[in-house]
C-alpha positions in Angstrom: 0.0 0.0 0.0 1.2 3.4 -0.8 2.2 5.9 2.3 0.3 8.5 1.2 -2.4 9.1 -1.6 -1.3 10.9 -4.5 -3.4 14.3 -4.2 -2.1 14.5 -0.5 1.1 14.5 -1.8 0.8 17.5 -3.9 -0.2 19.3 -0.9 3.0 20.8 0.9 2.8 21.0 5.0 0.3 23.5 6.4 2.1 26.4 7.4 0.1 27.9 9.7 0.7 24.7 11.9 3.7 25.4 14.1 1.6 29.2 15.2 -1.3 27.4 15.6 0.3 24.8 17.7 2.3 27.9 19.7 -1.0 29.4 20.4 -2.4 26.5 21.6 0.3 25.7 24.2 -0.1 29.5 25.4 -3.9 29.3 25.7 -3.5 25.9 27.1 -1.1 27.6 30.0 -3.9 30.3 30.4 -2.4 33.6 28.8 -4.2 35.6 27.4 -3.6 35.7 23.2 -5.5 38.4 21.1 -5.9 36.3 18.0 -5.6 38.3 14.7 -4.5 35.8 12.9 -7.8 34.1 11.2 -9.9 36.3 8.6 -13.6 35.5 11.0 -15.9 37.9 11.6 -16.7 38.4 15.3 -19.9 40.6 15.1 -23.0 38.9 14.6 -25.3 38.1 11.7 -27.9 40.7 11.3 -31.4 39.9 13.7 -33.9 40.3 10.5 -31.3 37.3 9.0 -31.2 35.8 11.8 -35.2 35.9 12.5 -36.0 34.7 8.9 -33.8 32.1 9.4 -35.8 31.0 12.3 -39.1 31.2 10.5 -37.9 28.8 7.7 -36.6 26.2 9.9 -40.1 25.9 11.1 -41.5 25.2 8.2 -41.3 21.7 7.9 -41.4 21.9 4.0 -37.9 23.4 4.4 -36.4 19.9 5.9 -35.9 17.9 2.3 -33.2 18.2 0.2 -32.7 21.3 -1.5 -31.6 22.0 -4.9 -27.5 22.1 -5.4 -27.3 25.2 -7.6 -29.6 27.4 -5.2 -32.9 27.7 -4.8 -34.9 30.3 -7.6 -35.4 33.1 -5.1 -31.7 33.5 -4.1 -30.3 33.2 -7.7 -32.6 35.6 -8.2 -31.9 37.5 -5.4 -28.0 37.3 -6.5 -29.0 38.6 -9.8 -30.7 42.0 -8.1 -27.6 42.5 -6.0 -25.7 42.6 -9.4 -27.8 44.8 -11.2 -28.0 47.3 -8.3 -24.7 47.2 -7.3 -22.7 46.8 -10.8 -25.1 47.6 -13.3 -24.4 44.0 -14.4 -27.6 41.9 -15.6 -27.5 38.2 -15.1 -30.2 35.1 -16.2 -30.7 33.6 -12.2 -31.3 30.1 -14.8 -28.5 30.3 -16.7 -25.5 32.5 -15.1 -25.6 32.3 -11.3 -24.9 29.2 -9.1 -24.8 29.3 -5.0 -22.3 28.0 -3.7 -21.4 26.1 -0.1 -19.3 30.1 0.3 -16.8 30.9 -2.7 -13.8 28.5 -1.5 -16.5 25.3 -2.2 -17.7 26.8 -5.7 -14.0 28.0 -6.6 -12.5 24.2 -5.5 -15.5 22.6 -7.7 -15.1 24.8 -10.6 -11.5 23.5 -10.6 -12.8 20.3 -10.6 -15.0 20.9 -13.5 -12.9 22.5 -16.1 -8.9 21.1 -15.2 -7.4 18.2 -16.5 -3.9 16.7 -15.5 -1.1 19.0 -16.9 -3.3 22.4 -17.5 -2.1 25.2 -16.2 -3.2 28.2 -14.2 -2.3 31.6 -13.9 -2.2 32.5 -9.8 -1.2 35.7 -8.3 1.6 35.2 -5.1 0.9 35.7 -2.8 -2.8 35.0 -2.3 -5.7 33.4 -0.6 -4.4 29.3 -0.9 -7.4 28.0 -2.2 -6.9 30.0 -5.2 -3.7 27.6 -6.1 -4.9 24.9 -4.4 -8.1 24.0 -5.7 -6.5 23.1 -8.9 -3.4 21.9 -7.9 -5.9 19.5 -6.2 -8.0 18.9 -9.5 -4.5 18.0 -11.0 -3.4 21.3 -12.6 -0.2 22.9 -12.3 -0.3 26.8 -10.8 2.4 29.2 -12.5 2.5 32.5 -10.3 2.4 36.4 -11.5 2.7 39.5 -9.5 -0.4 40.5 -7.4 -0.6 44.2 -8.2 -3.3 45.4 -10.1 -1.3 47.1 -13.0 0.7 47.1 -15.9 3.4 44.6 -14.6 0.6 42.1 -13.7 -0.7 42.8 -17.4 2.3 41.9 -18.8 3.5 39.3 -16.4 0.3 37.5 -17.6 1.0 38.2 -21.2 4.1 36.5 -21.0 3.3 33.6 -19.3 0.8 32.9 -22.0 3.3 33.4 -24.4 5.9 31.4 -22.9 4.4 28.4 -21.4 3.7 25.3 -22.5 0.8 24.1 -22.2 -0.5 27.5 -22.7 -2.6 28.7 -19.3 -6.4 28.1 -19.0 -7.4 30.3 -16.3 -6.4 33.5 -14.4 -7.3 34.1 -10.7 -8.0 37.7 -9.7 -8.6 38.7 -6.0 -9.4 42.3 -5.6 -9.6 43.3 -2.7 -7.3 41.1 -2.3 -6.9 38.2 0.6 -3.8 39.1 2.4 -2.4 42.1 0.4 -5.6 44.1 0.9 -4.9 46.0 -2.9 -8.0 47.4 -5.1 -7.8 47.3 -9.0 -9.6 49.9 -11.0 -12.6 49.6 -13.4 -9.6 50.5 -16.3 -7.3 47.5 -14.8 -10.2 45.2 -15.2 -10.5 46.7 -18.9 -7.0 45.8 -19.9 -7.4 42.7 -18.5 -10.0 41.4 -20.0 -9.0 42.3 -23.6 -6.1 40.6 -22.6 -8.0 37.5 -21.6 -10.3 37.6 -25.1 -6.9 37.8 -26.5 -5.6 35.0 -24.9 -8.6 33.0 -25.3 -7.5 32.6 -21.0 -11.0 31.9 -18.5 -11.2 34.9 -16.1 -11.7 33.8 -12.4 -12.3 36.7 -9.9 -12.5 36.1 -5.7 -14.5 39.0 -5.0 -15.2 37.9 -1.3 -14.6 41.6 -0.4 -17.1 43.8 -2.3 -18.3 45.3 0.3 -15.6 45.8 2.7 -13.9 49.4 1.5 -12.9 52.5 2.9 -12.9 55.2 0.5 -15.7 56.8 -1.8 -15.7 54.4 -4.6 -16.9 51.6 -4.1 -14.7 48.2 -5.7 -15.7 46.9 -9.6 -16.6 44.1 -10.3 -15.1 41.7 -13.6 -18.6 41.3 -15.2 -19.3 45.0 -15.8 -16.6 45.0 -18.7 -18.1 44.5 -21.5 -17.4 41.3 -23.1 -16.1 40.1 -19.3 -19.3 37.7 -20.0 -17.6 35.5 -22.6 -14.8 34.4 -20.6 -15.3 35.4 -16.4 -16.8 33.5 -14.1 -16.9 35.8 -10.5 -17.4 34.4 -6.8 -18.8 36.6 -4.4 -19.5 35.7 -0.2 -22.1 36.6 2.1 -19.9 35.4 5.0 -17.7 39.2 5.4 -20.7 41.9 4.0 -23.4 40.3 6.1 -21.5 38.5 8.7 -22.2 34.9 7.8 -19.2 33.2 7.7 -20.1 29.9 9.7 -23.8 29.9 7.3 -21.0 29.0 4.5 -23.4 31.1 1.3 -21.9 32.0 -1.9 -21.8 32.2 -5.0 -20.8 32.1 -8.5 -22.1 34.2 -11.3 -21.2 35.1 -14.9 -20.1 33.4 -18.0 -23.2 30.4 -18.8 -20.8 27.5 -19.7 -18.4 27.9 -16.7 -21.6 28.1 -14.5 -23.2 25.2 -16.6 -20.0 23.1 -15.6 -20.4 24.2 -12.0 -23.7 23.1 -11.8 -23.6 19.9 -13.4 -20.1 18.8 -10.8 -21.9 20.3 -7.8 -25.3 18.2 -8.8 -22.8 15.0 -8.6 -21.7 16.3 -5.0 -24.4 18.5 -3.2 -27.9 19.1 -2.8 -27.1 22.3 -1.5 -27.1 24.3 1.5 -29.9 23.7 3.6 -33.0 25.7 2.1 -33.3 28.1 5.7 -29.9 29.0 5.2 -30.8 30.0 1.5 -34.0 31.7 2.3 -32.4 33.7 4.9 -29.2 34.7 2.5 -32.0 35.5 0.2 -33.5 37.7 2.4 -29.8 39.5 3.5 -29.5 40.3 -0.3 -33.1 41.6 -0.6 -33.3 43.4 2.6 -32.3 46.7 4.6 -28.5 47.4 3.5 -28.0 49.6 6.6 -25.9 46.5 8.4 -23.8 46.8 5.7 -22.9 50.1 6.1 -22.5 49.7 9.8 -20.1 46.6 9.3 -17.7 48.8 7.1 -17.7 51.2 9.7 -16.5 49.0 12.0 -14.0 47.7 9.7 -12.9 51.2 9.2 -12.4 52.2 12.7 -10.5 49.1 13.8 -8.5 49.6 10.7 -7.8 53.3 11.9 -7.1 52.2 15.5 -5.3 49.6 14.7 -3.0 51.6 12.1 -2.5 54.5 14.3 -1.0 52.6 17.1 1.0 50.5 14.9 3.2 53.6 13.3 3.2 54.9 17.0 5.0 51.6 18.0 7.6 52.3 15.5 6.3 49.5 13.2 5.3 51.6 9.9 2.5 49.5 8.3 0.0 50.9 5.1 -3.6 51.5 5.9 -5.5 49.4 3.5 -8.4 50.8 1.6 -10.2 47.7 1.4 -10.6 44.4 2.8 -10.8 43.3 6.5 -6.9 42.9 6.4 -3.1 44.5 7.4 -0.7 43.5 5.2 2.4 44.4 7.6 6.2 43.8 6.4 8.2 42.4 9.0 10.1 45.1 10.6 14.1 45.1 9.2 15.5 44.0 12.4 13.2 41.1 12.5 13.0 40.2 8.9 15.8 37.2 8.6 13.2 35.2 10.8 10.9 34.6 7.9 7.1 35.4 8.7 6.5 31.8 10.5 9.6 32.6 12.9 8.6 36.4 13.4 4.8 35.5 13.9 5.9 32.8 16.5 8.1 35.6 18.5 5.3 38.0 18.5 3.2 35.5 19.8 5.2 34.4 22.7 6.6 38.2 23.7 3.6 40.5 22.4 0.8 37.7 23.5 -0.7 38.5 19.8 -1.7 36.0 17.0 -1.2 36.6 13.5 -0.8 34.8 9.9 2.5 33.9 8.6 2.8 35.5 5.0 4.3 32.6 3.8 1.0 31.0 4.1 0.0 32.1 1.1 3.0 31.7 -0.9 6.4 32.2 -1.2 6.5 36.1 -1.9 4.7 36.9 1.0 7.5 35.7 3.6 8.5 39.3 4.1 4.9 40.3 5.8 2.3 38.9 8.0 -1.3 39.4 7.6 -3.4 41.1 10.6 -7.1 40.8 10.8 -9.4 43.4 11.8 -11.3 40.9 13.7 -11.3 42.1 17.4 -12.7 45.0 19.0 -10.8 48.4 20.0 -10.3 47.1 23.4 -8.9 44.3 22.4 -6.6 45.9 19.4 -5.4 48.3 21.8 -4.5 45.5 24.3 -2.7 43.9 21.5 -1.1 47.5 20.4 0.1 47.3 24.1 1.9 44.0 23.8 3.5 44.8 20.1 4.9 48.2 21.8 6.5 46.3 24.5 8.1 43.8 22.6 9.6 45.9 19.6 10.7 49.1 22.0 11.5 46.7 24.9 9.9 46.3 28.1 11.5 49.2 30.0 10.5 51.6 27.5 8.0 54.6 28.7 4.0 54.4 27.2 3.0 55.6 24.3 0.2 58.0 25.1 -1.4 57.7 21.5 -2.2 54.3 22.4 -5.2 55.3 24.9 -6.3 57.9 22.3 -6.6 56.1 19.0 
């Protein structure tokens, strides 16, 4: 018998292990960790979700198996967030599919259109699923620059034009998961002639639609005209409506990648269960002033969170979008690698983040921070990263209590 199965195999070690296990000893020896480390929403899911929710599970006609592409009203309810919030239109029957979240719906749309030896276009670093759901459907991931701009555009060009087999696929994530970066409406443009060019499937992670800081509001793929013929785009009620553990998603856009979708996911699925697709149905269709209030609080974590950062001494950008820091590791600290630095700021700052390395090899130089405690808590974590980078004799930083 083989030692281990062949898929496994292609799957390197997880490298969030050895902080995990390091946070697991502290907790286990009762200190007290702020954990930034894990992208999960702490706030709650709306009440009116919530309450619908309840009012569907006691209907006893919701208890049978559900459909596995989504039930009618949610596609269609899908397709009205579009059109309000793109301008994009969309056939519920033929061009949306929900999804167990994006990550299911991105993993079985790998399935559905890889075979052994293809290859796919992934920007590094990035969210792991994004390489690993088709390295896991046999494909083979060739990495590009994450910035949305002309080196990105032309890193993609030649990789088309210089590998063999030529790519299938592109992965997009803006705003991206860990780097936090926005592309433009006129990115997107360039891109997707470059795709029609190419004759290259479009695949866009936008998880984090909602979750931005300034006046305009993130684009999506599908409002570029022809985006239609070759993008398939996954969107996530788990961050906008806080929903995370309800795992409802969805993927929306060009009909034969959502045709292929559908027909793996009918093999696999009968879907979520049909209260859980009433009540996203009813987050899409409903009051939007949650929404709001969950970028808000995004927003002033971000700001808090910032502030005392550059007030430690540790100079970090303030993301416009996403629910992410992207941090470099400060120079003194940066030959430990981001697994080594996020295992010392566990143990001397009390404060859990996520290795960059995590999501590929160009993001050793950073950690990723998420914005998922509240002030109190970030500014007992701001404490703890003071203490350990300026030393423990060093006087307060007043900011700290102000930010």
């Amino acid at each position: 018998m083989p030692e281990e199965f062949h898929r496994i195999r292609r799957l390197p070690p997880y490298v969030f292990a050895e902080v995990n296990s390091a946070k697991a000893r502290a907790r286990a020896a009762a200190e007290d960790i702020v954990d930034l480390g894990m992208g999960n929403p702490d706030s709650p899911t709306p009440p009116h979700i919530v309450a619908k929710m309840i009012e569907a599970v006691a209907d006893p006609r919701t208890h049978r198996y559900s459909m596995s592409k989504g039930i009618p009203g949610l596609r269609k309810a899908l397709a009205g967030y579009y059109d309000r919030r793109f301008g994009v239109k969309l056939n519920p029957e033929t061009e949306v599919v929900a999804t167990l979240g994006s990550k299911e719906g991105l993993a079985n749309l790998a399935q559905a259109i890889s075979s052994p030896g293809d290859t796919i276009l992934v920007p590094n670093p990035s969210y792991p699923i994004h390489q690993f759901g088709f390295i896991i459907a046999g494909a083979s991931a060739r990495f590009i620059p994450y910035t949305p701009d002309d080196e990105m555009l032309a890193a993609i060009d030649r990789a088309v034009r210089h590998s063999v087999p030529k790519p299938t696929a592109l992965i997009v994530n803006f705003p991206s998961n860990p780097t936090a970066l926005l592309a433009s409406r006129e990115f997107y443009k360039d891109l997707v002639a470059l795709a029609l060019k190419h004759e290259l499937f479009i695949l866009s992670d936008l998880a984090y639609a909602e979750l931005y800081f300034s006046e305009t509001p993130p684009p999506s793929v599908l409002e570029i005209p022809g985006a239609m013929d070759c993008t398939v785009e996954f969107t996530s009620l788990s961050k906008t409506y806080n929903m995370p553990g309800w795992r409802m998603g969805f993927a929306a856009g060009n009909p034969r990648l959502i045709s292929a979708l559908a027909r793996v996911k009918s093999y696999l699925d009968y879907g979520a269960f049909a209260p859980i697709q009433i009540a996203a149905a009813a987050a899409l269709n409903g009051p939007q002033d949650c929404v709001a209030e969950m970028r808000m609080l995004y927003k002033d974590r971000r700001d808090v969170l910032v502030k005392g950062l550059h007030a430690a001494g540790w100079d970090v950008p303030s993301p416009e979008g996403s629910m992410f820091l992207w941090a470099p590791i400060p120079e003194k600290f940066r030959h430990l690698g981001s697994v080594g630095f996020s295992k010392l700021l566990l143990e001397k700052a009390k404060v859990a983040v996520a290795p960059g390395i995590g999501f590929g090899e160009h993001g050793d130089g950073h950690v990723r921070i998420a914005l998922v405690e509240n002030n109190h808590r970030i500014r007992q974590a701001l404490r703890g990263i003071r203490g350990f980078l300026a030393g423990d004799n060093a006087a307060p930083i007043e900011e700290l209590s102000e930010v």
